[in-house]
Every structure is written in structure tokens, then in C-alpha cells.
DOZAVO-62779 format. One record per residue: x, z, y of N, C-alpha, C, CB in turn; residue in one letter. Coordinates in steps of 0.05 Angstrom, whole numbers, plus 5000, padded with zeros to 4 digits. Each point is the difference from the previous one (the first is absolute). Last residue first. Glycine has a CB too. Example, Ala and Ser with C-alpha at 12.3 -4.5 7.8 and 13.67 -1.06 7.14 Angstrom:
BEGIN
[[5257; 5142; 4955]; [5016; 5001; 5024]; [4985; 5014; 5022]; [5024; 4957; 4987]; s]
[[4982; 5042; 4898]; [4982; 5000; 5024]; [5018; 5000; 5024]; [4962; 5025; 4977]; a]
END
This chain:
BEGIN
[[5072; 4199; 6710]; [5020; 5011; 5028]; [5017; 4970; 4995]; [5007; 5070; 5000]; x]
[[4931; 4948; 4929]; [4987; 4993; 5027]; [5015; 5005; 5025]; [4961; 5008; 4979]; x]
[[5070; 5016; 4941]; [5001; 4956; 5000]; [4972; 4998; 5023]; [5015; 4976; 4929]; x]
[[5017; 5118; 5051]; [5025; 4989; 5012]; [4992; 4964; 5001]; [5039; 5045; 4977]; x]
[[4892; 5012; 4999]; [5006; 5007; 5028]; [5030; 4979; 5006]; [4976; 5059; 4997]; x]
[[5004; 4942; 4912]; [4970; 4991; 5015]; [5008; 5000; 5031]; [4962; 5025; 4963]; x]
[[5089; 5026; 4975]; [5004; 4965; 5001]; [4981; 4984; 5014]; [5018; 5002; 4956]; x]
[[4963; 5097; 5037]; [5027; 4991; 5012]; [5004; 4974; 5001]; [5018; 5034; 4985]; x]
[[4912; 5014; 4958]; [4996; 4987; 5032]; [5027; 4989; 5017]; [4961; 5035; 5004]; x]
[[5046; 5000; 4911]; [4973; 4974; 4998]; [4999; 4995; 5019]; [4972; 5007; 4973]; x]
[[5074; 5076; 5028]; [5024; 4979; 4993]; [4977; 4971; 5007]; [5040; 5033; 4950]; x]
[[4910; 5044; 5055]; [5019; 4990; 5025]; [5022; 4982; 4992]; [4991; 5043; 5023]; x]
[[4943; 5011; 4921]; [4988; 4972; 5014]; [5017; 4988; 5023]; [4952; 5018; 4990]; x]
[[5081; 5061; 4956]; [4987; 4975; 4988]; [4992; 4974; 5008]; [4992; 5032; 4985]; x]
[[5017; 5054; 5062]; [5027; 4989; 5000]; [4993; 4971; 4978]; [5034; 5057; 5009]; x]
[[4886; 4993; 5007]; [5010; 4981; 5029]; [5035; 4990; 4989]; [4965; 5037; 5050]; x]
[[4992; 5017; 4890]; [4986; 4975; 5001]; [5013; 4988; 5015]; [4962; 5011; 4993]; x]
[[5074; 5070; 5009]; [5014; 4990; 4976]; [4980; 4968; 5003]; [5016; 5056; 4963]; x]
[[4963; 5009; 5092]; [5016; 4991; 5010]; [5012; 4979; 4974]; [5003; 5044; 5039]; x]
[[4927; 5005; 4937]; [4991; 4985; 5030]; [5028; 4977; 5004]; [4969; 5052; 5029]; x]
[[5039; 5028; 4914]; [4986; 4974; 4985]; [4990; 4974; 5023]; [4978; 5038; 4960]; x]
[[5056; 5044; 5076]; [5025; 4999; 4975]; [4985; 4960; 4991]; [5008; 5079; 4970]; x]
[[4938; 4979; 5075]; [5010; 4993; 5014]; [5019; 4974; 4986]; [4989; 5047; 5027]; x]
[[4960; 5011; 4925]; [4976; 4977; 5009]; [5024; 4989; 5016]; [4942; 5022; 5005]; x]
[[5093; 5056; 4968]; [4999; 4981; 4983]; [4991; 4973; 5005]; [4998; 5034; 4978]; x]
[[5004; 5037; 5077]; [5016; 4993; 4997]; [5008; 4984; 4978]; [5000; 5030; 5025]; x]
[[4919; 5010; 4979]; [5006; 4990; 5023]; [5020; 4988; 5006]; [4978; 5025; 5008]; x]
[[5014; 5033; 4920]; [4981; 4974; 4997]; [5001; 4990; 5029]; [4965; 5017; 4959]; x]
[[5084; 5049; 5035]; [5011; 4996; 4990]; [4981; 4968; 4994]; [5026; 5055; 4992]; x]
[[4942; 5014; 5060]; [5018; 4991; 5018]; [5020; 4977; 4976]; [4999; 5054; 5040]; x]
[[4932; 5002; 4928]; [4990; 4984; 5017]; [5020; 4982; 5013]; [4968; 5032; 5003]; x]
[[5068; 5039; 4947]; [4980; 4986; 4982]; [4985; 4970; 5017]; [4988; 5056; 4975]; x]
[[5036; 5019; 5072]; [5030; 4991; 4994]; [4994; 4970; 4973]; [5029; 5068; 5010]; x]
[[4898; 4989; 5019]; [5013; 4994; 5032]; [5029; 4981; 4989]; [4982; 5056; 5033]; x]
[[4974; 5001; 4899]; [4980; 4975; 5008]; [5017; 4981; 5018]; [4955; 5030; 4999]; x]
[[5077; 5068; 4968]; [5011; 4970; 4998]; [4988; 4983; 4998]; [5024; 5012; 4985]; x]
[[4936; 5064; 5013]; [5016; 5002; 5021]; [5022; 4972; 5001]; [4992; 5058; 4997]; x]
[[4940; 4956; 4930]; [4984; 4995; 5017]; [5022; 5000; 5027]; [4953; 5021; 4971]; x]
[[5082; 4995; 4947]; [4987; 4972; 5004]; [4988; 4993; 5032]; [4985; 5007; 4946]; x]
[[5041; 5086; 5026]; [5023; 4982; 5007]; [4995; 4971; 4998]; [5026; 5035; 4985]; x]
[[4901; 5022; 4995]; [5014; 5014; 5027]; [5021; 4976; 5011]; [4999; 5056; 4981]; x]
[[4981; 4939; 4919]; [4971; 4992; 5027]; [5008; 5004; 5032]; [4959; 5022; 4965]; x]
[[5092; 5020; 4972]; [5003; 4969; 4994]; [4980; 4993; 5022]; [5010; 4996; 4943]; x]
[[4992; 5097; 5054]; [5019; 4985; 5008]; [5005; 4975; 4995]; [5011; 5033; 5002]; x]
[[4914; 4995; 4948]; [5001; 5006; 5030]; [5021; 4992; 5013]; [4977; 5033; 4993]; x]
[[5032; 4970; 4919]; [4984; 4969; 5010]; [4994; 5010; 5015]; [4984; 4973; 4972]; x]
[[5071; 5104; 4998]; [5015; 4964; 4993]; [4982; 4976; 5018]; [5010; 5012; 4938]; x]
[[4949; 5069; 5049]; [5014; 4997; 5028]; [5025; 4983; 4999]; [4984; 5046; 5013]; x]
[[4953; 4962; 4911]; [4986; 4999; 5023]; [5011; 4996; 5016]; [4977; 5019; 4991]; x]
[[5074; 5000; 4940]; [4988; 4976; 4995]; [4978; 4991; 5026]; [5008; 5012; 4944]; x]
[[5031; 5078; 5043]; [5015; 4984; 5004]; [4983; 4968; 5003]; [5037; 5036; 4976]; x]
[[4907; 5026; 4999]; [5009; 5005; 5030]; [5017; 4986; 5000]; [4991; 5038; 5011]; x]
[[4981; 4957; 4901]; [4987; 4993; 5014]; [5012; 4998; 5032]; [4968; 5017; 4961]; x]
[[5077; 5032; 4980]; [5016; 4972; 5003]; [4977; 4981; 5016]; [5034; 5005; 4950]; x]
[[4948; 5085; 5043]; [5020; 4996; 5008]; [5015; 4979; 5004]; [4993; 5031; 4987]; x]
[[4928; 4993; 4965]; [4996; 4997; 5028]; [5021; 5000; 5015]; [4964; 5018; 4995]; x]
[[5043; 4988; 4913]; [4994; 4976; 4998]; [4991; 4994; 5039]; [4983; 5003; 4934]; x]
[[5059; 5070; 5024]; [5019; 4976; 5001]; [4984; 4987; 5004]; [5032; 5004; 4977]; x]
[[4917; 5062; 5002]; [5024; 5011; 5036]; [5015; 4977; 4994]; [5013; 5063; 5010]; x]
[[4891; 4920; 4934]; [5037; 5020; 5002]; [5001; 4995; 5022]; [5031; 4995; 4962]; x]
[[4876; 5010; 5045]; [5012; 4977; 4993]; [5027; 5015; 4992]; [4973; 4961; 5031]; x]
[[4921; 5052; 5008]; [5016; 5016; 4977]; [5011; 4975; 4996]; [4974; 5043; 4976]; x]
[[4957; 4966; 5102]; [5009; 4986; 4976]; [5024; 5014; 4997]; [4979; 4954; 5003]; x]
[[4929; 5062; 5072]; [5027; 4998; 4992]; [5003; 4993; 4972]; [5010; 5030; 5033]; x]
[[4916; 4981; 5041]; [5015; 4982; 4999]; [5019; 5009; 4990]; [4986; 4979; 5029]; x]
[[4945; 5083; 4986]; [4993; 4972; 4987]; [5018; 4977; 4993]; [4964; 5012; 5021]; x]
[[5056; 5093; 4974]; [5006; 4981; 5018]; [4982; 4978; 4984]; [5049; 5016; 5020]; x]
[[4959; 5086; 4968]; [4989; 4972; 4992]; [5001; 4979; 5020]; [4969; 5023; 4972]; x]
[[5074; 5059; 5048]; [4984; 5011; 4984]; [4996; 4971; 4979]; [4977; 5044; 5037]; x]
[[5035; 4961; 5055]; [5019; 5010; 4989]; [5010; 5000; 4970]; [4987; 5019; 5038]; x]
[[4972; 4916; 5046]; [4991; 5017; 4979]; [5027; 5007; 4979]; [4947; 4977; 5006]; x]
[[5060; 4964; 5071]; [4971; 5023; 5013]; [4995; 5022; 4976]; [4967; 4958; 5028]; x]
[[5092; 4955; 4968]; [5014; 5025; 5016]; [4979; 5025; 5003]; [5030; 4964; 5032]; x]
[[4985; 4953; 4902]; [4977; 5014; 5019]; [5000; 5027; 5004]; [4974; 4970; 4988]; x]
[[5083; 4970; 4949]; [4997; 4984; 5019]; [4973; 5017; 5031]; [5016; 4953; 4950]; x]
[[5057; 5083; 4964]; [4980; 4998; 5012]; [4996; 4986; 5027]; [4999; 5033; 4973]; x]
[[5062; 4968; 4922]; [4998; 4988; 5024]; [4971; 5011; 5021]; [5027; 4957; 4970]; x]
[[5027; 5086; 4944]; [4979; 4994; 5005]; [5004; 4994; 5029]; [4978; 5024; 4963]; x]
[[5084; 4968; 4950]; [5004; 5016; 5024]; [4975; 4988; 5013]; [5054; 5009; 5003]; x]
[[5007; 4998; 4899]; [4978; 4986; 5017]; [4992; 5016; 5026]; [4981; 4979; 4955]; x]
[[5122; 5010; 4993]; [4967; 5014; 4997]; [4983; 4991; 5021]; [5014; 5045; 4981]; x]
[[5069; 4925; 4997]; [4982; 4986; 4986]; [4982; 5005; 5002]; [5018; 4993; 4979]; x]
[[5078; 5015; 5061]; [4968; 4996; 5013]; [4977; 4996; 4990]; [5021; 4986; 5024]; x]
[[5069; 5011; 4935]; [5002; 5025; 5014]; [4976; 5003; 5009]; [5044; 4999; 5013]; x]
[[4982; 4921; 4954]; [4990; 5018; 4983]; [4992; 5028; 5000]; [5021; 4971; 4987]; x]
[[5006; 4956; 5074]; [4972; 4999; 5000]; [4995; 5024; 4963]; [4991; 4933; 5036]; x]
[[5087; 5062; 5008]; [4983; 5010; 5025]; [4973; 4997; 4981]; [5028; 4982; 5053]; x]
[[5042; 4982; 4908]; [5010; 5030; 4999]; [4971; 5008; 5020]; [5067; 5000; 4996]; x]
[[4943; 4904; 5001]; [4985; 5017; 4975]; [5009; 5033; 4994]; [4998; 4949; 4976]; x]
[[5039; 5009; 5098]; [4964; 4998; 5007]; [4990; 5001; 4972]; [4997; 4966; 5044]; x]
[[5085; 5037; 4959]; [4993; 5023; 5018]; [4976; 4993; 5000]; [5037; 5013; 5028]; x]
[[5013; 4924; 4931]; [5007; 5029; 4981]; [4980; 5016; 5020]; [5061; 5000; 4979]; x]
[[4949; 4913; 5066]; [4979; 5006; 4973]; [4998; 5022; 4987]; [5006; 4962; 4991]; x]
[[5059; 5027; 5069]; [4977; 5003; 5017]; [4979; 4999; 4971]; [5017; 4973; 5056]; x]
[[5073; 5010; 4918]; [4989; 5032; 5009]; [4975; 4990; 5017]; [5052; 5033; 5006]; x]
[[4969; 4888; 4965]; [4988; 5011; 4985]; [5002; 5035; 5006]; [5006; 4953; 4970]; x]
[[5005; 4985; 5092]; [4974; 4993; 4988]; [5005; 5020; 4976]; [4989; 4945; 5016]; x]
[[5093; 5042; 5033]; [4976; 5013; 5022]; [4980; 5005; 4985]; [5008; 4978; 5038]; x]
[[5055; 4968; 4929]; [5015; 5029; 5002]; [4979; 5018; 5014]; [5052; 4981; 5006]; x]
[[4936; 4932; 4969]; [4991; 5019; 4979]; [5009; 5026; 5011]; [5004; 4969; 4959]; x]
[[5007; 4964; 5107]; [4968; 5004; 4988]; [4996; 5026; 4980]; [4995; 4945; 5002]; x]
[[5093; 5025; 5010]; [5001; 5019; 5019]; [4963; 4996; 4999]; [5060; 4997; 5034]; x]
[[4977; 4946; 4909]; [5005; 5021; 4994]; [4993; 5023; 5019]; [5030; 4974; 4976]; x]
[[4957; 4943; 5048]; [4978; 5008; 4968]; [5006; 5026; 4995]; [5002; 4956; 4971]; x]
[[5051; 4996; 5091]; [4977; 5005; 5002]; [4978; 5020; 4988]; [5018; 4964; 5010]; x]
[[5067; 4995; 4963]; [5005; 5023; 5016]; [4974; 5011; 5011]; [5046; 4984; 5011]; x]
END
């Protein structure tokens, strides 16, 4: 059922992004230097699909990064709670060993 509802999504999403990227083929001149009108020292010629999925792909790993980085605090709190978790798990270990000990000294 899985699989299926994957395909149900994946492949129109595929139909469109090759409908898009055939639609976008022509090349389109990037200028990186705002100062000049005319000749820009900084710019590159790429298709309109290809800076498009570029941008996606960029603000895909920006918000990743973003959302890594805001979930440190919770991330942190989870290894901490672990160290604990493991702490306590030694001591419950070492406490049966000690028990008989305490009771034939009582």
C-alpha cells in the first residue's frame, strides 16, 4: 500500500518536472554585478530549468541546516537523557551484587 501511494505521488511529480524542464530550455543569462548594465563582469548563461531546480535544491539545504541547527537544544537534551538512562541501568546492575552482601552483614 505503501509503494503504491509513493508511486501515486512520484511519478505525476516526475511527469511535471520533465513537462517543466522541457518548457524551460532556453538559456537565460544570469547577472551577478548589479553595477553594470551592459557587460556585467559577473555573469553565466544556464537553462531556466536548470536555475530553478538549482534554487530549489539550495533552499531544500538551507532549511535543512536551519532545522538542524534549531533542534540542537532537543538533540542535546536527548544525549543527556541517555547518559542518565545508562547511569542508572549500571547502578540497577550493581545493586542486586550488593544486596546479599548487605543482608549477611545485617
Amino acid at each position: 500500500m505503501r509503494r503504491f501511494i509513493t508511486l501515486l505521488i512520484l511519478v505525476p511529480l516526475a511527469v511535471i518536472v520533465v513537462f517543466f524542464s522541457v518548457a524551460n530550455r532556453q538559456s537565460v543569462t544570469v547577472s551577478l554585478d548589479p553595477f553594470h548594465d551592459g557587460t556585467p563582469a559577473l555573469s553565466f548563461a544556464a537553462p531556466l530549468f536548470v536555475l530553478m531546480f538549482g534554487a530549489i535544491v539550495i533552499g531544500l539545504l538551507l532549511g535543512g541546516v536551519a532545522a538542524w541547527t534549531r533542534q540542537g537544544r532537543w538533540r542535546r537534551a536527548a544525549r543527556r537523557a541517555e547518559r542518565e538512562a545508562e547511569q542508572l541501568r549500571a547502578d540497577a546492575a550493581a545493586r542486586p551484587a550488593a544486596l546479599p552482601a548487605a543482608r549477611d552483614a545485617a
